[in-house]
Structures are given as C-alpha cells and as structure tokens.
C-alpha positions as CSV (number, residue, x, y, z in Angstrom):
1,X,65.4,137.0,89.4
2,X,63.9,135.6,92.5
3,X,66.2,132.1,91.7
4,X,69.6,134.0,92.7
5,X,68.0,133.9,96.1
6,X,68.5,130.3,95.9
7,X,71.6,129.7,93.6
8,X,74.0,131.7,95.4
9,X,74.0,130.0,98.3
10,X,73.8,126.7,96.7
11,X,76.6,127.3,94.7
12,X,78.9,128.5,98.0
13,X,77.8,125.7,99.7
14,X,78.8,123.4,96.7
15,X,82.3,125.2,96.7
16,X,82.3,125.1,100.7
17,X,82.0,121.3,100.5
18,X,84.4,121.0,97.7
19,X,87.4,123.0,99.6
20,X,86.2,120.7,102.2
21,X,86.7,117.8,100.9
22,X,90.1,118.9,99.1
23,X,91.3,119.9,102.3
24,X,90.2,116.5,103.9
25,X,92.6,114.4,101.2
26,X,95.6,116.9,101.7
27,X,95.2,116.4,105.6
28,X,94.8,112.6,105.4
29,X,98.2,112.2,103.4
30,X,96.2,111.6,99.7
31,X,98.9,113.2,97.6
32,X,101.6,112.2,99.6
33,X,103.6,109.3,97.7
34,X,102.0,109.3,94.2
35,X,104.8,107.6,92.7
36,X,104.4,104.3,94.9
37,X,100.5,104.2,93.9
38,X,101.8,103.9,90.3
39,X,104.1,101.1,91.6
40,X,101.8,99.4,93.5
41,X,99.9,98.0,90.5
42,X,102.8,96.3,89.3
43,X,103.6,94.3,92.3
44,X,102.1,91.0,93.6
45,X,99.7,90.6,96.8
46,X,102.7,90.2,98.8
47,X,104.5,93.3,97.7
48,X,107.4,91.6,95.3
49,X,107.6,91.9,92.0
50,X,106.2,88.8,89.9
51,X,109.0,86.7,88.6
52,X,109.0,86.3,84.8
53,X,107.4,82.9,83.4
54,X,108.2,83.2,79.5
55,X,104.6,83.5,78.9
56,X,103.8,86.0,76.1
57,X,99.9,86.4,76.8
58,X,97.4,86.0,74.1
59,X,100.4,86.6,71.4
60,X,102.2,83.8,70.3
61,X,106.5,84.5,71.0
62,X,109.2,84.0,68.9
63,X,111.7,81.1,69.2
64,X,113.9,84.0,70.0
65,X,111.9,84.9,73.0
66,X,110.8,88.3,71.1
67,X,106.8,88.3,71.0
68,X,105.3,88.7,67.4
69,X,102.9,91.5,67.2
70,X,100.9,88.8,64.7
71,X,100.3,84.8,65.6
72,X,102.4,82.8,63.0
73,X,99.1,81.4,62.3
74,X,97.1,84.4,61.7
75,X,95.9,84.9,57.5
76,X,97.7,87.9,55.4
77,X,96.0,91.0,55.2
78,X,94.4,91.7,52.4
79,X,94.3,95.2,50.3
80,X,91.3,97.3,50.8
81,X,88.8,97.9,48.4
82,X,88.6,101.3,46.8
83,X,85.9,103.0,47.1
84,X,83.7,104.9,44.6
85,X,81.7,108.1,44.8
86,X,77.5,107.9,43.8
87,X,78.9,109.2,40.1
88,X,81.2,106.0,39.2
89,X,84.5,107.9,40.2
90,X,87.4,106.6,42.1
C-alpha cells in the first residue's frame, strides 16, 4: 500500500511530461504540413524530382520497358513436396 505513495506521483509526472512534450511539437509547427514530409523522400538533395534513367534495379526489364517480376535467367519453380503425417498418410 505504501508504493501508491510513490506511483501516483510518478505516473502524473510521466503524463505531465508527456502533455508537455505533445504540446512542445504542436507549438513548434510538427504536424503542420504532413503531406510534404511524405514528399520529401521522394525528391533529390536539391529539392527536384530525379529524372528517370531506364534502370529497373536489381530486376532485369523487358525489351518493352515493362520490368519482369522474374530475371529471364532465373530457374523454374519447382512443385513442392507433399508432406506426410508420422502414420504414412498424405
């Protein structure tokens, strides 16, 4: 019993420092413009968009210019094996 002497205040200074620090992000303009954070990623250092260079990555592209999801080169998958219980069963 003698603990609530200590967790109550603990816990309102915990939610204390957490309205604090909420109110800190609203006042210094965090959730202002969410949508341009999202944006930002996409654009270079300078702040234009990076021009296309045909390159499709680690995937090897199409003569058509349409990326295949598998390199021409890549074997066939094979079927899986079934698998059988402990008494023989499939």
């Amino acid at each position: 019993m003698e603990i609530l002497y200590l967790l109550i205040p603990l816990s309102a200074l915990l939610v204390l420092a957490i309205i604090g620090v909420f109110g800190w992000a609203l006042y210094r303009g965090q959730f202002e413009d969410l949508d341009e954070e999202g944006e930002r990623i996409l654009l270079d250092d300078d702040g234009t968009a990076p021009k296309p260079d045909g390159h499709a990555g680690l995937i090897d592209a199409h003569p058509s210019g349409i990326p295949s999801p598998v390199p021409e080169s890549a074997p066939a998958a094979s079927a899986p094996a079934k698998r059988t219980s402990s008494r023989g069963e499939v």
